[in-house]
N, C-alpha and C positions, 0 to 999 in steps of 0.2 A: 830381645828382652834384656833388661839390666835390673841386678839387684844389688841394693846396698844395704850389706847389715850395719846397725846405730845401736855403739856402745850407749848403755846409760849405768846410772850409780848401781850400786848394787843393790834388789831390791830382795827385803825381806817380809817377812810376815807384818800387813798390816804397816808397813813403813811410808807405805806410798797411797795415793789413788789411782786410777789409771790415768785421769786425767793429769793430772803432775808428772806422770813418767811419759805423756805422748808430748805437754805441753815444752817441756825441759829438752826432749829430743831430738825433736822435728819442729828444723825454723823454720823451713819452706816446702810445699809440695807443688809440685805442677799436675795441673790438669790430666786427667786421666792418669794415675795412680794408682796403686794398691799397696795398702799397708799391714805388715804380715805383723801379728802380736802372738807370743806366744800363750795357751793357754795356760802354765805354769805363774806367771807374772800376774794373771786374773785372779788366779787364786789365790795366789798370795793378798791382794791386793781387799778383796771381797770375803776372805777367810774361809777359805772352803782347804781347809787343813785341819788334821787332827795331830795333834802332840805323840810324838812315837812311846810308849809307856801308858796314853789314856788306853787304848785299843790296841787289839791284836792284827795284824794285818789282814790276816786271814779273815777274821770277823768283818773289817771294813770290806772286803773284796765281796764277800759273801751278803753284803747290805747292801753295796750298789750293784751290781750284776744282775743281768737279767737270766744268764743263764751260766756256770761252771762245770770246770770237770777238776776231781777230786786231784789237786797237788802231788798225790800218792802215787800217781799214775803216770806223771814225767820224772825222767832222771835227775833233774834238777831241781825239782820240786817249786817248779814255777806253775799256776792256775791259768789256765787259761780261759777269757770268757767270752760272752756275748755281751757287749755294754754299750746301750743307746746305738743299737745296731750295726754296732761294728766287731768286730772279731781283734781283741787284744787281749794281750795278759795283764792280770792284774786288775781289770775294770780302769786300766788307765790311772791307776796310783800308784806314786813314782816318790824315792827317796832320794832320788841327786838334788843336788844343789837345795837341798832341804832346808838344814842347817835344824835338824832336831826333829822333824816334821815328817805327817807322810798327806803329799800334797795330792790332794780330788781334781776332778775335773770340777771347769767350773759348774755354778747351780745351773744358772740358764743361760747358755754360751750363743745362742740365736738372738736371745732379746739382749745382751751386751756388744756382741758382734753390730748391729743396730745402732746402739747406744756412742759406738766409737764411731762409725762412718760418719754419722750427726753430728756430731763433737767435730770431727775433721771436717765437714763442708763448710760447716758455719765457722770455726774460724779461719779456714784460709779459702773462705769465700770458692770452693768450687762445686759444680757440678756434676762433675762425673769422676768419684773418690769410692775405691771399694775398700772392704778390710778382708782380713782372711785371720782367723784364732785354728791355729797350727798345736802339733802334739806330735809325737814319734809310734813308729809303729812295727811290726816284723814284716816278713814275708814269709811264708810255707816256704819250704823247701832252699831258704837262699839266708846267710848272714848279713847281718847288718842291720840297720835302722835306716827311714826312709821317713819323712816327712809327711803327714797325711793333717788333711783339714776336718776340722769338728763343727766349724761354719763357715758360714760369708754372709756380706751384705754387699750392694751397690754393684754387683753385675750377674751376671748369669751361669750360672754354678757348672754349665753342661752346654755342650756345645752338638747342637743335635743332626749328625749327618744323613737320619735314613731317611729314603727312597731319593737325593741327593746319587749321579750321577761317580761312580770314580772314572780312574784316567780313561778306561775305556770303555765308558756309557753302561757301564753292569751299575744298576741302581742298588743305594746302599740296605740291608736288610736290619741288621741292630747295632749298626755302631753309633756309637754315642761318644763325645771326648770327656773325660772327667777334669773340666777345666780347672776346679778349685783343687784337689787331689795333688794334679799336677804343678800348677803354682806353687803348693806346700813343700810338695817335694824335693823342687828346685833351690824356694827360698831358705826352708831347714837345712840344705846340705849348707849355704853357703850362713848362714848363723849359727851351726855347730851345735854338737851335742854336749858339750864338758867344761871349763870355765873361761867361755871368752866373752861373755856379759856381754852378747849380744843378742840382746830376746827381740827386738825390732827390726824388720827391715823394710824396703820402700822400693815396691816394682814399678819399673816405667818402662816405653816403648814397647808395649804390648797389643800389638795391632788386633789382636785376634779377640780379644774380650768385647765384650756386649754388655757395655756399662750401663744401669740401672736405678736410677734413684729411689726406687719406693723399698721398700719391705719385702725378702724374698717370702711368698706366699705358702700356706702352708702344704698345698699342689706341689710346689717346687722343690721345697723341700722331704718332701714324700717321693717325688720323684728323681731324685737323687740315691733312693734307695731302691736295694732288689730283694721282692720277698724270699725266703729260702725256700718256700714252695718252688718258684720259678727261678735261681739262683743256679748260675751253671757248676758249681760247687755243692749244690742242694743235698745231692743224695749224700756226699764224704756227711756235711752237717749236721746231718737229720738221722745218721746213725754213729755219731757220736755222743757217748757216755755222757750226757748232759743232766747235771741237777738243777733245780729251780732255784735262783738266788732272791732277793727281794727288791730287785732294782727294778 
């Protein structure tokens, strides 16, 4: 697998469209591709930002969240929540590279994720072209940031091993590969977190993906996710101090 992160200008609120920052970037893609975009750059782009002084963060966090637990209650006084079914702080708004702002996730990161594969087939004429809108994320129990996907388009998000044979003929029970997860998290390490104005990059030789042209389905994307009923994590979740947010 190879990836290239692609400096572009610096992009700020509404400076850009997305299409102008992929068209300015990327002169050429070869066939079977994936082009990582960070969700930060959408936003900007599409204005899913609010000015730092309109709103209080806490308020924003508490509007998109589906579900929090009171600030009061970490030493840092960081929120942690449930947001479009993922476990982040914050509801995923973030003030780096802001520049005055406190930047959302985008509105509807599926139907744009879409939006950009299409954009890339039709102009450089290919076939089989995925995208992936990339975000940062923690882990329980471990430091650091790790790259994690909020979408994809144009191949297969999961790569499905069970009842599938291992090395020695025990059939697989629930493994499952989190193929776009894992992309993200390869391609974010190598595009950085801090100012190297690299929100772009371009994976190629990637044998293992199961390229796609249509729309991933709303099945797919549902199955991508695990309910917290069934979540091997469920029980920690499900008795955590959790308020109702309005997301």
């Amino acid at each position: 697998m190879n990836i290239q992160p692609i400096k572009t200008d610096k992009i700020t609120v509404s400076s850009h469209t997305i299409p102008q920052i992929l068209d300015a970037a990327i002169s050429t893609l070869p066939e079977r591709s994936i082009v990582v975009i960070t969700s930060k750059i959408i936003s900007h782009c599409e204005g899913s930002v609010v000015k730092v002084g309109d709103a209080s963060k806490d308020e924003l966090i508490r509007n998109h969240a589906q579900w929090y637990i009171d600030p009061a209650t970490h030493p840092l006084g960081i929120t942690l929540t449930i947001t479009d079914h993922l476990l982040v702080p914050t509801a995923g708004i973030d003030e780096s590279n802001a520049n005055g702002y406190y930047i959302l996730w985008p509105k509807n990161v599926h139907k744009t994720a879409q939006e950009i594969r299409m954009h890339l087939a039709d102009k450089f004429g290919r076939k089989d072209v995925g995208v992936l809108v990339t975000d940062s994320k923690t882990t329980p129990m471990r430091w650091g940031l790790t790259g994690i996907a909020l979408s994809y388009a144009g191949f297969a998000g999961l790569n499905d091993f069970i009842g599938k044979p291992d090395l020695f003929g025990r059939p697989m029970e629930v493994t499952k590969v989190n193929v776009a997860d894992g992309l993200a998290a390869a391609a974010v390490l190598c595009m950085g977190e801090s100012n190297e104005q690299t929100p772009l990059a371009v994976i190629t030789d990637v044998p293992f993906i199961k390229f796609d042209a249509s729309k991933p389905t709303h099945e797919e994307l549902q199955e991508w996710q695990i309910p917290m009923d069934t979540d091997l994590y469920g029980p920690l979740l499900k008795n955590a101090p959790w308020k109702k947010g309005k997301g």
